[in-house]
C-alpha positions as CSV (number, residue, x, y, z in Angstrom):
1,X,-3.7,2.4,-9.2
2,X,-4.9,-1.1,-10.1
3,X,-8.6,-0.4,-10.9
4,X,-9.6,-3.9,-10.7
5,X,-8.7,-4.7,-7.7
6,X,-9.6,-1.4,-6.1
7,X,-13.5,-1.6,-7.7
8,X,-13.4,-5.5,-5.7
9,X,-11.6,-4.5,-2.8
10,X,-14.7,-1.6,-2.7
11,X,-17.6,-4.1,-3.4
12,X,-15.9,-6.6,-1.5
13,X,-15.8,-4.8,1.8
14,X,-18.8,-2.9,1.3
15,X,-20.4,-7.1,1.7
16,X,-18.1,-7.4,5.2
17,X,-19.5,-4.2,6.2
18,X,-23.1,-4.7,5.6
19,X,-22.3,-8.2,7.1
20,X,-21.0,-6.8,10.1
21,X,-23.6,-4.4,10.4
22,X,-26.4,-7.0,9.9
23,X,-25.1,-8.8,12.9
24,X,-23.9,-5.7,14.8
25,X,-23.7,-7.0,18.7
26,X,-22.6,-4.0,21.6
27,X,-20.2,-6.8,22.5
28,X,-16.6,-5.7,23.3
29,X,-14.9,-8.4,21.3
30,X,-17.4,-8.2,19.1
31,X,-16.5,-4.1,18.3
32,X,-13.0,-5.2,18.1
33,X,-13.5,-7.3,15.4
34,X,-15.4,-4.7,13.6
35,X,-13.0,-2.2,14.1
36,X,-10.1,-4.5,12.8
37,X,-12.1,-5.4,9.9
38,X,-12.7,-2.0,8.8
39,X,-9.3,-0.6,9.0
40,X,-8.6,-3.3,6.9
41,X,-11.1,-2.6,4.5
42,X,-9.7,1.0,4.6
43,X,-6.2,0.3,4.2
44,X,-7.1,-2.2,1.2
45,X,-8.5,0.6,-0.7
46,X,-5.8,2.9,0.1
47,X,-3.7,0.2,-1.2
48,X,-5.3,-0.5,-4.2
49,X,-6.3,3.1,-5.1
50,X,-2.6,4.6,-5.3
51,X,0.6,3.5,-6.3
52,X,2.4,4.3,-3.1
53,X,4.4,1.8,-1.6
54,X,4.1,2.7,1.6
55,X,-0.3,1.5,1.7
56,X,1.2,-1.7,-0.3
57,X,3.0,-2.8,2.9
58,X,1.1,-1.0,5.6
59,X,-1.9,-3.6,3.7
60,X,0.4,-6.6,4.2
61,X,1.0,-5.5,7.9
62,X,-2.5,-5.0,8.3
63,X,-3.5,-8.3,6.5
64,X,-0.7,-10.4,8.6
65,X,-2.5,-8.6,11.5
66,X,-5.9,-9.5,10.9
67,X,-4.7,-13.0,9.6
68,X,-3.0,-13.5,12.8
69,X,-6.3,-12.4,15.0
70,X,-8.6,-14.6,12.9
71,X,-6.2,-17.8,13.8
72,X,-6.7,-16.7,17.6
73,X,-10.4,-17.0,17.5
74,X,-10.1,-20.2,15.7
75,X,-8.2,-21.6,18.5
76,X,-10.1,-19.4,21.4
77,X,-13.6,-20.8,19.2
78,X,-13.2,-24.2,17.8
79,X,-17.0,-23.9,16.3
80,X,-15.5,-21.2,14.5
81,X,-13.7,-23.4,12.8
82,X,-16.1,-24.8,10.2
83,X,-14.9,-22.6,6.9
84,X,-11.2,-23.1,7.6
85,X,-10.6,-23.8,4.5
86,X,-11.4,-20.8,2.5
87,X,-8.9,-19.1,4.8
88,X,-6.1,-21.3,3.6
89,X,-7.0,-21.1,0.2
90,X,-7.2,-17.0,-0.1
91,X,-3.8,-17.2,1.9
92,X,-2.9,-19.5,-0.8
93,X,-4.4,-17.3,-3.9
94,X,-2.4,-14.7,-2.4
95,X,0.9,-16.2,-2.5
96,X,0.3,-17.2,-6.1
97,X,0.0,-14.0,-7.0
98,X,3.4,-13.8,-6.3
99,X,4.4,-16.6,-8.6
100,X,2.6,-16.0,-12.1
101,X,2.2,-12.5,-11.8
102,X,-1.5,-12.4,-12.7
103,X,-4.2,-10.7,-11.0
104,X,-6.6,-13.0,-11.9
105,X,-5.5,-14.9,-8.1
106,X,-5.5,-11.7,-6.6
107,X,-9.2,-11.0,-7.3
108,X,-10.4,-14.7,-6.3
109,X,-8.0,-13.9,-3.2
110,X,-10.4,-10.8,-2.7
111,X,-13.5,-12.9,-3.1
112,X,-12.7,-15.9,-1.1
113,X,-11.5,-14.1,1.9
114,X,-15.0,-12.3,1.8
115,X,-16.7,-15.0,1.9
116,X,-14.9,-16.6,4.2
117,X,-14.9,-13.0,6.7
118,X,-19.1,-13.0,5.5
119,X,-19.4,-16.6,7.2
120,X,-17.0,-15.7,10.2
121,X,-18.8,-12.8,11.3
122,X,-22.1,-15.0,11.3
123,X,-20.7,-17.4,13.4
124,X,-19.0,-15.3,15.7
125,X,-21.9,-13.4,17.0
126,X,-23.7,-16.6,17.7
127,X,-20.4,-17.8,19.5
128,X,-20.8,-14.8,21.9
């Protein structure tokens, strides 16, 4: 168990939830959205709250998954498309991780993508 990034991948989507909740819309693409946001906020902290291998890549799937949808709406929703950015710099955070071995990019990989989801989910529901 990493206790760091467990504790910020529990604050961290406790913020997307409240953010998704805040803005909650009956809207069917809307609900999936929330539901594939939350399953990734579950399988995060199933991932960072054990040591089992098999949540580390069942998170990777679900975050290629997720990753993947977000770049759909971007194209399906070019307004959405005003925090871009921060999506490419989490991915990149992530990737670094990878590199120096630190968790130190792991956690700002945490807390840009939640800002960047946070932002998303307020300009989605005004897209629909």
């Amino acid at each position: 168990m990493n206790q760091i990034l467990f504790i910020s991948s529990y604050l961290c989507g406790l913020i997307i939830v409240f953010q998704l909740l805040n803005n909650f819309s009956y809207d069917i693409k809307y609900l999936r959205l929330f539901v594939i946001l939350t399953i990734g906020i579950i399988v995060s902290l199933l991932n960072h709250g054990s040591t089992s291998n098999i949540f580390k890549y069942i998170d990777r799937l679900c975050m290629s998954l997720i990753l993947f949808y977000l770049i759909i709406l971007l194209y399906v929703y070019p307004n959405l498309r005003n925090y871009y950015y921060l999506l490419i710099l989490a991915i990149l955070l992530y990737l670094v991780k990878f590199v120096y071995k630190n968790r130190i990019s792991h956690l700002m990989c945490h807390i840009i993508i939640t800002v960047y989801i946070y932002l998303f989910v307020k300009m989605y529901n005004h897209t629909l």
